[in-house]
C-alpha positions, -999 to +999 in steps of 0.1 A: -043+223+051-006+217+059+002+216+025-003+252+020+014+263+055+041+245+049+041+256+011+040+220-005+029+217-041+008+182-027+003+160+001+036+137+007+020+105+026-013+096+011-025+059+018-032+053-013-004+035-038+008+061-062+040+053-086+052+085-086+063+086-053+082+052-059+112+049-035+138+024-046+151+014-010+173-020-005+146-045-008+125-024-034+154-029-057+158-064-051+120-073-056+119-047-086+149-069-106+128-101-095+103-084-114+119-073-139+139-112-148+106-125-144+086-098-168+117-104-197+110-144-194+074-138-210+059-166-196+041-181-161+037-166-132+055-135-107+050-138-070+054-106-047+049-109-013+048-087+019+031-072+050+001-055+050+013-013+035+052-030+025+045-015-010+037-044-029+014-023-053+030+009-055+058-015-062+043-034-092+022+002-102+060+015-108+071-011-133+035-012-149+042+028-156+076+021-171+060-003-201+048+011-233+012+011-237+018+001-273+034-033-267+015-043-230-018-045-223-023-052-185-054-061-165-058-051-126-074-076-105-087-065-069-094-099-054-121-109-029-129-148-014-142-157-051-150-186-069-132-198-105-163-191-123-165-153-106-121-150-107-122-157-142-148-130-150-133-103-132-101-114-153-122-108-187-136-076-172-100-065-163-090-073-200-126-055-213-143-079-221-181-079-213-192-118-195-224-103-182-247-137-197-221-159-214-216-190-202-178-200-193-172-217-224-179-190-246-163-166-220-131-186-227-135-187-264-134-150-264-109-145-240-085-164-260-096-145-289-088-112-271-052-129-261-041-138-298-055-105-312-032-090-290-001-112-293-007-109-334-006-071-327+029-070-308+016-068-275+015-087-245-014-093-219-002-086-186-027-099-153-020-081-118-039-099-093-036-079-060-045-094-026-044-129-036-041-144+002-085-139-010-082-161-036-098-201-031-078-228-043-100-234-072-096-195-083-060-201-085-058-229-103-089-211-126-058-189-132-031-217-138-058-228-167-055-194-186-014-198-190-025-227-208-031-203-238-002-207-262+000-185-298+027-200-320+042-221-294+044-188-272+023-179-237+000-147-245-008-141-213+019-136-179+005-131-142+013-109-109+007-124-080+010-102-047-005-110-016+001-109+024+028-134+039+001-162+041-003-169+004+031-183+003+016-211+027-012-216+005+011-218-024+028-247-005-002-265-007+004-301-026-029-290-052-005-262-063+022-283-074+015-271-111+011-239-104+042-237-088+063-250-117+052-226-129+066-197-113+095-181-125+101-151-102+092-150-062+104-124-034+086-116+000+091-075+001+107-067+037+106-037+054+128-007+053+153-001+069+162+026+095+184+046+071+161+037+043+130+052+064+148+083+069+155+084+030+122+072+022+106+103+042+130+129+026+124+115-006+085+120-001+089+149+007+111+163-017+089+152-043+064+178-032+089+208-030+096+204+005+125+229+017+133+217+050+099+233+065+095+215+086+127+203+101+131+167+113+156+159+138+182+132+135+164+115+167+130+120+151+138+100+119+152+073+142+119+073+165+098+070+136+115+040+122+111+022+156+074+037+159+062+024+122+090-010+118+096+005+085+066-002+066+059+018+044+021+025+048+028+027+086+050+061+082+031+074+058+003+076+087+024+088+110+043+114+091+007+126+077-003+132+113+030+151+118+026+169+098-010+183+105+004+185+145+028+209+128+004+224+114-022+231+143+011+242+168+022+264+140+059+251+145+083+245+118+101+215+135+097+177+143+118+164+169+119+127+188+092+144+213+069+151+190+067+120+176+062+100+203+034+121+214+017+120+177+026+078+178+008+076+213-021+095+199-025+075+166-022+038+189-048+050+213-072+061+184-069+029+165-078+012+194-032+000+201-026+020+233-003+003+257-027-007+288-022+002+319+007-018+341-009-051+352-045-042+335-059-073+314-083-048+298-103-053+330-103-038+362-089-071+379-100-076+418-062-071+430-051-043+403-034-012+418-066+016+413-035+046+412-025+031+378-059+026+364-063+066+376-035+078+360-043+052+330-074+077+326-061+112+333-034+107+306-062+094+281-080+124+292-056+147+288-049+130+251-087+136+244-089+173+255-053+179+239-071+165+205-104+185+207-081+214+214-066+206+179-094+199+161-111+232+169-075+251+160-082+234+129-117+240+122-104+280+130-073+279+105-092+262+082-124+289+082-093+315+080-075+297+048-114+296+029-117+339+040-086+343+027-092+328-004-123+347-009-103+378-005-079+373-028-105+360-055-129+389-046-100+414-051 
């Protein structure tokens, strides 16, 4: 709906990792030439770490669109708390290959198969595994087996590892030791920073034909970037609500204000809201009952505020679907 008010070819903040809204901040750069050493190496393993919505997969999605199709072949691996057995099938899937009633040494037989058909072709197979914090020891080390695979004294096969800040502790564990020689490339993705926010925003924006409609204040970049810590996934929530407040107010401008009303919002919805001074969650014996009063009539007022929106929306919405109907009638 705010993409037509505000006349936006798309929608700017989606959750969901999409390379072509790629924004090469500070530490995107840095962990994209970590990458990029570690891809030209052809060989062993890449580790990318980072917060939960730092950009880890849009990140990797970016450098995957910028290889030729003819020369890589690369496998995406969506991990869950699997076994070896059940890791290294969802790596043959990845790569095509159908495991449904083979048993693991025939599996491996043809996955190797698949790896030197492609290496004699002039092209390399690539394995992203996302979320790999999932991943049991043994699946891991399922995947330190398969860089085993040599063609003409050469690895066929290099591996992505991304994966929340705790996989770097279990890649310190003393079972990973070979897996860990083997790693040519590691960085933990940060997040931005204030001024890369505000660019990272713009540039979101831009990408989508935005024209300064709305306007952000100077002050409403800066309360963003303290509302979200810079994570990416973080402002793209917030700046997605903004932008839909915009939308029901019918106003053409964000300032500080706004924001920390929409933030406020957003926390108490998810369940985040600040509590109430001295209130454990619990109405404790000695707890002053004006705060826990006016605790409740500004959650009230956030509730009523919110319906109010929610039925402008319902309304503009009804009124962009008439309007439509016109214009295709006529």
């Amino acid at each position: 709906m705010y993409a037509e008010y505000y006349n936006l070819t798309g929608l700017p903040f989606q959750l969901t990792p999409d390379s072509r809204f790629y924004f090469e901040s500070s530490v995107h750069s840095k962990a994209m030439a970590h990458l990029t050493y570690g891809l030209n190496q052809a060989e062993g393993f890449i580790v990318i770490t980072g917060d939960v919505g730092a950009g880890k997969t849009t990140l990797v999605e970016h450098l995957c669109s910028t290889l030729d199709p003819q020369r890589y072949v690369i496998a995406k691996m969506l991990t869950t708390q699997t076994g070896a057995d059940d890791t290294l099938r969802l790596v043959a899937s990845g790569f095509g290959l159908q495991p449904d009633g083979m048993s693991k040494g025939e599996l491996l037989r043809r996955f190797e198969d698949m790896l030197v058909t492609n290496f004699n072709q002039g092209r390399r197979s690539l394995l992203v595994v996302d979320e790999a914090q999932n991943l049991t020891v043994p699946a891991i080390e399922e995947l330190r087996m398969l860089s085993n695979f040599t063609v003409n004294h050469s690895p066929p096969l290099q591996s992505f590892l991304l994966g929340q800040p705790q996989f770097r502790a279990i890649m310190a564990l003393p079972e990973l030791e070979q897996l860990r020689q083997r790693v040519l490339a590691s960085y933990h993705l940060g997040p931005l920073s204030e001024v890369d926010t505000r660019s990272y925003i713009e540039h979101r924006l831009r990408l989508v034909g935005w024209n300064s409609d709305p306007s952000f204040t100077d002050g409403s970049f800066v309360r963003i970037y303290k509302d979200t810590g810079g994570i990416p996934r973080k402002i793209n929530a917030l700046c997605s609500r903004l932008m839909l407040f915009g939308f029901l107010e019918e106003t053409h401008a964000i300032d500080e204000e706004t924001v920390a009303q929409v933030a406020d919002e957003l926390r108490s919805e998810l369940g985040g809201g600040e509590p109430a001074p001295g209130s454990t969650g619990t109405l404790a014996a000695n707890a002053a009952p004006s705060a826990d009063i006016a605790q409740f009539d500004k959650r009230l007022a956030q509730i009523e505020a919110k319906m109010d929106r929610n039925e402008q929306a319902i309304k503009r919405a009804l009124a962009l679907i008439a309007s439509r109907m016109e214009k295709d009638s006529g």
